[in-house]
KOLMI-287945 format. One line per 2 residues: number of its first residue (from 1); their letters; for each residue x, y, z of N, C-alpha, C. Coordinates in steps of 0.2 Angstrom, whole numbers. Last residue first. Example, Ala and Ser with C-alpha at 12.3 -4.5 7.8 and 13.67 -1.06 7.14 Angstrom:
# residues 2
2	sa	64,-11,35,68,-5,36,64,0,39 | 66,-28,39,62,-22,39,66,-16,39
***
This chain:
# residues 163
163	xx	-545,-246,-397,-550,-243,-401,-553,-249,-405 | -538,-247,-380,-538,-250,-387,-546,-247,-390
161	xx	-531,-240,-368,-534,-242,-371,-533,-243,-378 | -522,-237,-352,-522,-241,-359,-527,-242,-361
159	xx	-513,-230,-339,-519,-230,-342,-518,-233,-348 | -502,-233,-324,-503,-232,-333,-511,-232,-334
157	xx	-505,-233,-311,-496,-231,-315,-497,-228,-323 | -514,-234,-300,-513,-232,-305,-507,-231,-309
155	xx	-514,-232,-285,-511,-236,-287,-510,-237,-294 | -520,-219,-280,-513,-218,-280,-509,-226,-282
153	xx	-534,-221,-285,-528,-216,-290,-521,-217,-291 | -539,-236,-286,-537,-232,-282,-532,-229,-287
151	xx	-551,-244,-292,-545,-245,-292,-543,-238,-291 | -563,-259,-292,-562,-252,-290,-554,-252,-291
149	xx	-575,-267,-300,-571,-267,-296,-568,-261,-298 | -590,-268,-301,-587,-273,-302,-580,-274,-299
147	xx	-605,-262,-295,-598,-262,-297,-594,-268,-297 | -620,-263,-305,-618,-265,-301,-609,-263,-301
145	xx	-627,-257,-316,-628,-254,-307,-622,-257,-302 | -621,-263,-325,-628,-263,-323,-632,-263,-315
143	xx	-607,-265,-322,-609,-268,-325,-619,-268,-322 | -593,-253,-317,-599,-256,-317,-603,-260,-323
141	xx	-576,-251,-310,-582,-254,-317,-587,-256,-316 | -569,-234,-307,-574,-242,-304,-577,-243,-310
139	xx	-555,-228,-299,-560,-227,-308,-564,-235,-304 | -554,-211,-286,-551,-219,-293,-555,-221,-297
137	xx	-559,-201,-281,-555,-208,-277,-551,-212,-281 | -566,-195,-287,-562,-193,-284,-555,-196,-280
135	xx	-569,-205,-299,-572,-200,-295,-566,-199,-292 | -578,-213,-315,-572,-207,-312,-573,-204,-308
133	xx	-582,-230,-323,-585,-223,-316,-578,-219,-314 | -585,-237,-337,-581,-235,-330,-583,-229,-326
131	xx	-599,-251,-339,-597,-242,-338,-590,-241,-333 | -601,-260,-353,-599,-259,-347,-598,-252,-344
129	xx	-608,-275,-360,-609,-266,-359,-606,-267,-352 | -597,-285,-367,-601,-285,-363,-601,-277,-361
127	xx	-588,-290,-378,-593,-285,-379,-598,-284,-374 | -578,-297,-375,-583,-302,-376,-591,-299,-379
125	xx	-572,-287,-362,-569,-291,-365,-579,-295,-369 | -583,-270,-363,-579,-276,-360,-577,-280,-365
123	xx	-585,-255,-369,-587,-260,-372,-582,-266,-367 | -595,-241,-360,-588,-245,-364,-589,-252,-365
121	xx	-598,-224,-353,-601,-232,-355,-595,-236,-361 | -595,-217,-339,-595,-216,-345,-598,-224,-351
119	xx	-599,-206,-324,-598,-214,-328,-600,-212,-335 | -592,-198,-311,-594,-197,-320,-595,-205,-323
117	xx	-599,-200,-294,-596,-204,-301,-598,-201,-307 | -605,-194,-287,-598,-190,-285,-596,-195,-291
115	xx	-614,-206,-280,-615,-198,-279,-607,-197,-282 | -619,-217,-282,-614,-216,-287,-615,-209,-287
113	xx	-623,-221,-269,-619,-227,-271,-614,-223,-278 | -628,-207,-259,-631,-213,-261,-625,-215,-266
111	xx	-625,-200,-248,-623,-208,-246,-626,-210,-251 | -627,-189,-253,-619,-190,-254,-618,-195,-251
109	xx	-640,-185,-248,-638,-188,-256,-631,-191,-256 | -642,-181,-237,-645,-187,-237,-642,-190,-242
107	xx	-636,-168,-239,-635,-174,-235,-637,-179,-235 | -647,-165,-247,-638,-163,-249,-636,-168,-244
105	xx	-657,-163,-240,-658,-167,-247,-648,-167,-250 | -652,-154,-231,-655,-160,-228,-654,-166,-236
103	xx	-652,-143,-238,-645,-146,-234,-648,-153,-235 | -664,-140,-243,-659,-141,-247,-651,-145,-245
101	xx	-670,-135,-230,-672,-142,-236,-668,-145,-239 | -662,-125,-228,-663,-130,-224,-665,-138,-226
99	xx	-668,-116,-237,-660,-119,-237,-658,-124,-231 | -682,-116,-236,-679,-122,-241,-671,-122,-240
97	xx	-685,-120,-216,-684,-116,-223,-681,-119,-230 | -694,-133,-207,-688,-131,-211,-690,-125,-216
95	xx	-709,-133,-205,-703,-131,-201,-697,-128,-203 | -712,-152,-210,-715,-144,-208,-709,-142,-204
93	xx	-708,-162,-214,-702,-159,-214,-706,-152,-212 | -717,-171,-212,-712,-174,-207,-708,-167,-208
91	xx	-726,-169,-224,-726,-168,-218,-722,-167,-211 | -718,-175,-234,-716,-169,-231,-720,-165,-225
89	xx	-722,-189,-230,-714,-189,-228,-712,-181,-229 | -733,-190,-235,-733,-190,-230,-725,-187,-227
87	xx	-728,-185,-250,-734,-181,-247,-734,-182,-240 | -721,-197,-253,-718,-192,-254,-723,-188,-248
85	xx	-733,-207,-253,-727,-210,-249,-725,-199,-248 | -740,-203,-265,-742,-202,-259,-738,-204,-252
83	xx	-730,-205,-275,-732,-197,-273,-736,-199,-269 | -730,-220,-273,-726,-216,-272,-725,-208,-271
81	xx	-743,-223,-279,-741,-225,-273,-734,-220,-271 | -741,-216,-293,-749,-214,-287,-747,-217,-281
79	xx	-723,-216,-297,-729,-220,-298,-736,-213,-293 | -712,-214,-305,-715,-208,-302,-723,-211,-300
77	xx	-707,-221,-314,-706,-225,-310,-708,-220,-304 | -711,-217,-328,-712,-224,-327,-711,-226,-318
75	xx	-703,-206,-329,-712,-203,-327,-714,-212,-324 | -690,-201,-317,-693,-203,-322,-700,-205,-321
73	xx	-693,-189,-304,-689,-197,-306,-693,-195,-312 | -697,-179,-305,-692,-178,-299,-691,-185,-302
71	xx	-710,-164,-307,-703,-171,-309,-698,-172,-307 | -724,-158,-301,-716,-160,-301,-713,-165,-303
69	xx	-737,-161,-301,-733,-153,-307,-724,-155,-305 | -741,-169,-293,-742,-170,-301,-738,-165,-305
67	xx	-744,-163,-282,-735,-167,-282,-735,-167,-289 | -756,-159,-281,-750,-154,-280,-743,-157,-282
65	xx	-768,-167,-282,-764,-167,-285,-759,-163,-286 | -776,-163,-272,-774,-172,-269,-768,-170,-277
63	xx	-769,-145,-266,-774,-150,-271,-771,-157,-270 | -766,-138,-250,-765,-143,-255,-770,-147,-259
61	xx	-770,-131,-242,-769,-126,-247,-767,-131,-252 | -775,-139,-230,-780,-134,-234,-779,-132,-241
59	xx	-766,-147,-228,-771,-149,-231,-775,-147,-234 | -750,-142,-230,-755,-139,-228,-761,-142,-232
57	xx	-731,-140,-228,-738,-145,-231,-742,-144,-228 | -722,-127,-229,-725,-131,-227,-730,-134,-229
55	xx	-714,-126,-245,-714,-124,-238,-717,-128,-235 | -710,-126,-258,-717,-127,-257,-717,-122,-249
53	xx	-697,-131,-261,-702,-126,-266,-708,-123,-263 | -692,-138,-248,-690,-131,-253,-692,-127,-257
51	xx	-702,-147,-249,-703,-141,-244,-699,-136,-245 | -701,-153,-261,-704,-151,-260,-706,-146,-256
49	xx	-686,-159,-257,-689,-154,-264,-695,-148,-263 | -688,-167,-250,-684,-160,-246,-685,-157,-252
47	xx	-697,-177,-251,-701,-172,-248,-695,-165,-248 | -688,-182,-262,-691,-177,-265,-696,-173,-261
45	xx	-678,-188,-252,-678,-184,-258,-682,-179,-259 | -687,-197,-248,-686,-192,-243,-682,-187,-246
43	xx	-691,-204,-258,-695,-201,-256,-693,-195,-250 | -676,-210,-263,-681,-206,-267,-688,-200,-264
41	xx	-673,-218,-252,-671,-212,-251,-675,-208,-258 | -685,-229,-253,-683,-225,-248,-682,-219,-249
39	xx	-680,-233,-267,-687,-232,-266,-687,-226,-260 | -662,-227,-270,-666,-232,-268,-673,-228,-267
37	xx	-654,-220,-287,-656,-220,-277,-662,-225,-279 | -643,-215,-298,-647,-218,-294,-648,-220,-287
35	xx	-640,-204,-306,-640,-206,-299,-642,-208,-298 | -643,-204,-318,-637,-202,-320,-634,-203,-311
33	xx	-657,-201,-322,-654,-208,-320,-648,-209,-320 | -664,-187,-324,-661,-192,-329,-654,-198,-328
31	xx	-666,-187,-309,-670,-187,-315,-669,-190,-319 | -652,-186,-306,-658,-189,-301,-662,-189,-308
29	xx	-649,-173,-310,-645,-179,-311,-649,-186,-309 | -658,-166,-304,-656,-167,-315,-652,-171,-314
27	xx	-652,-165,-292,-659,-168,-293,-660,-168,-302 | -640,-160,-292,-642,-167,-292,-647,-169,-293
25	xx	-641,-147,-298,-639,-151,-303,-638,-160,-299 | -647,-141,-286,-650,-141,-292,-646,-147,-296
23	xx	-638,-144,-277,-642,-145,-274,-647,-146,-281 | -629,-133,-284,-625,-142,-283,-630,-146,-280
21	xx	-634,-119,-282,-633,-124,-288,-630,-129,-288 | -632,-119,-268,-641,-123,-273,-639,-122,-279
19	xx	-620,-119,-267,-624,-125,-263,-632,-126,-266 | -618,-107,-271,-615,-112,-275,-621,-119,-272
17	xx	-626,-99,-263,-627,-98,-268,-626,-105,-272 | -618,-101,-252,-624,-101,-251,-629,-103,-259
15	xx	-607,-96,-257,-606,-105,-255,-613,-105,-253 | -608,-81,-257,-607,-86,-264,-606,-93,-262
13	xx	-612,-76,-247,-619,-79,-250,-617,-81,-255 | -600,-77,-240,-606,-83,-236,-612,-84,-240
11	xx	-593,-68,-246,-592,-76,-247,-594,-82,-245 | -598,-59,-241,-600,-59,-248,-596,-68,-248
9	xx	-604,-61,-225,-596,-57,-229,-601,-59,-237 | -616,-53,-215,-613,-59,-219,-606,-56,-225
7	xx	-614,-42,-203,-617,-40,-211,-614,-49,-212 | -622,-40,-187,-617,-41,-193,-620,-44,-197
5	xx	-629,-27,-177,-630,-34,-181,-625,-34,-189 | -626,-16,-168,-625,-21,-166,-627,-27,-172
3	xx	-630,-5,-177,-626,-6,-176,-623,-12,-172 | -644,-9,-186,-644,-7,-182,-634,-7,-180
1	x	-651,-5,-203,-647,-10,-199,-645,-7,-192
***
């Protein structure tokens, strides 16, 4: 080390550190449908996977089935049209290093719809399947993706359930 070049404190490679394990545990979260994302953001998702893992896309160094050894969605919705969608979208990402990757896919993910929700599954009036969601904000009911309605912490007085 030269004396003109500073040392990173130890608290830059433990948020560096944390950041890919909360970069790791969305994409298992992604995987086993615990997030759901759109066609779109799935594919620009998983080019930022891939250039993390991989680096840069290179025709040369790439078999037509390199994407085939990663699981990133479930198998049913991991289509042949969609690993080629993926394939061109990591072209776009030559350049980046993977903690750069990993930002980008970190970024992109905290605008998807159930980023930051624990949902739980429950039974509604009538027995209708329903999930409440717990985030940081308050509790939301969903009913099959969809929400139903939301309700803020600071309004909350009581909690009630029935067994």
């Amino acid at each position: 080390l030269s004396p003109t070049s500073t040392l990173r404190s130890p608290l830059h490679f433990f948020f560096c550190f944390l950041r890919y394990l909360f970069y790791l545990q969305l994409r298992k979260d992604i995987l086993h449908c615990r997030v759901l994302v759109t066609h779109a953001t799935a594919v620009h998702l998983f080019a930022c996977v891939l250039q993390s893992e991989l680096g840069d896309y290179s025709d040369v160094e790439r078999s037509p089935t390199y994407l085939s050894e990663f699981q990133f969605l479930p198998e049913e919705c991991q289509t042949h049209s969609f690993l080629q969608e993926v394939a061109l979208q990591h072209l776009h990402l030559v350049g980046h290093v993977p903690s750069q990757a990993e930002l980008l896919f970190l970024e992109r993910a905290k605008w998807l719809p159930l980023y930051g929700v624990d949902l739980h599954p429950v039974k509604g009036a009538g027995g209708a399947e329903l999930q409440v969601g717990v985030s940081h904000s308050g509790i939301s009911i969903f009913q099959h993706a969809t929400r139903l309605g939301f309700f803020h912490w600071p309004k909350i007085n009581k909690i009630h359930f029935k067994r």
